[in-house]
C-alpha positions in Angstrom: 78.2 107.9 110.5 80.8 110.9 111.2 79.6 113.1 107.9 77.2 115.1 109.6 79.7 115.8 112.7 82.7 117.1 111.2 84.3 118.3 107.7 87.3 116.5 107.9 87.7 113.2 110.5 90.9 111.6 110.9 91.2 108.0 112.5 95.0 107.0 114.1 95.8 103.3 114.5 98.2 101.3 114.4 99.4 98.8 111.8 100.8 95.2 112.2 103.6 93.3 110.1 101.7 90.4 108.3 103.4 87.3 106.2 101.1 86.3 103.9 102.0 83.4 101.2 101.0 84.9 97.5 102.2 82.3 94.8 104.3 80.1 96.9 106.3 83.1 98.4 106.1 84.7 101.6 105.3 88.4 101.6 105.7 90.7 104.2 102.6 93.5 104.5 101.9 96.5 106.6 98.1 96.0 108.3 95.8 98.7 110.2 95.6 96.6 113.2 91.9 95.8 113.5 90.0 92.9 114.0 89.1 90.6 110.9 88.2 91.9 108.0 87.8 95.6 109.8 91.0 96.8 108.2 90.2 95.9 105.0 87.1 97.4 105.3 87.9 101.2 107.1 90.9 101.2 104.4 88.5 100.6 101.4 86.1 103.3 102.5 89.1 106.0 103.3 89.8 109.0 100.7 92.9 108.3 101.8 95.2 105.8 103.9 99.1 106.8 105.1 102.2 105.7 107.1 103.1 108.2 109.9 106.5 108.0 110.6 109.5 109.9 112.1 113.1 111.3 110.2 115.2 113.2 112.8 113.0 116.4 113.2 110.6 115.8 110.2 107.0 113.8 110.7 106.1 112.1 107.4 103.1 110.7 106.1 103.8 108.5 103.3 100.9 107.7 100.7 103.3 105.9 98.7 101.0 102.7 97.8 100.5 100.6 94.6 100.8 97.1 95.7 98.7 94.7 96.9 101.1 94.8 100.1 100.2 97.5 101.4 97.8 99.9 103.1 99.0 103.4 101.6 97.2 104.8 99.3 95.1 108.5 98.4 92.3 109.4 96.0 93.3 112.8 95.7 95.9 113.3 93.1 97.8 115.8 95.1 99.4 113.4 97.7 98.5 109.9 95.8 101.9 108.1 95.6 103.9 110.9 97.8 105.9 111.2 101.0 104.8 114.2 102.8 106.9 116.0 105.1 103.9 117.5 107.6 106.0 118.7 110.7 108.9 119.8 112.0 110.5 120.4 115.3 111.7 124.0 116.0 115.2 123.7 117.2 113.6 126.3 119.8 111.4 123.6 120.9 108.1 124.6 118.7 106.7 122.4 115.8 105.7 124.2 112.1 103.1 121.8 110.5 102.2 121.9 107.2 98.7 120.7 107.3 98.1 122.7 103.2 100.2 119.6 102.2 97.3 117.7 102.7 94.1 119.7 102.8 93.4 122.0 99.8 
């Protein structure tokens, strides 16, 4: 519904620990916290899916996937199965992104 209205669309949420039981074991998974089977539906249609997190100054997004426990993963050869650094704080207070990481 957004491919007429922009090039590129980028949807934030926020994920959710889950325990699941897979052969008698508990497994711990990372979840886009939606409601039902949403998440597993917005994931499956995404080019790509990644983790946003923080290390000291550096904002990573990791597309490191390749389980069935979790929600990381890319299409695009580029950043499939990578940690990306994407920002960085200035120690004069700015931020250099690196948005080229991403988008070729």
């Amino acid at each position: 519904m957004f491919r007429d209205l922009c090039d590129e669309f980028i949807l934030v949420g926020h994920v959710k620990d889950t325990v699941t039981e897979k052969d008698g074991v508990e497994v711990s998974a990372k979840e886009l916290d939606l409601v039902g089977k949403l998440s597993k539906i917005v994931c499956g249609l995404a080019d790509a899916v990644g983790y946003v997190y923080r290390k000291g100054n550096e904002t990573h997004i990791s597309f490191k996937g390749g389980t069935s426990d979790t929600i990381m993963e890319a299409r695009a050869r580029h950043i499939a199965g990578k940690d990306i650094v994407i920002a960085e704080g200035n120690k004069d207070g700015t931020l250099t992104t690196y948005w080229d990481r991403i988008f070729k």
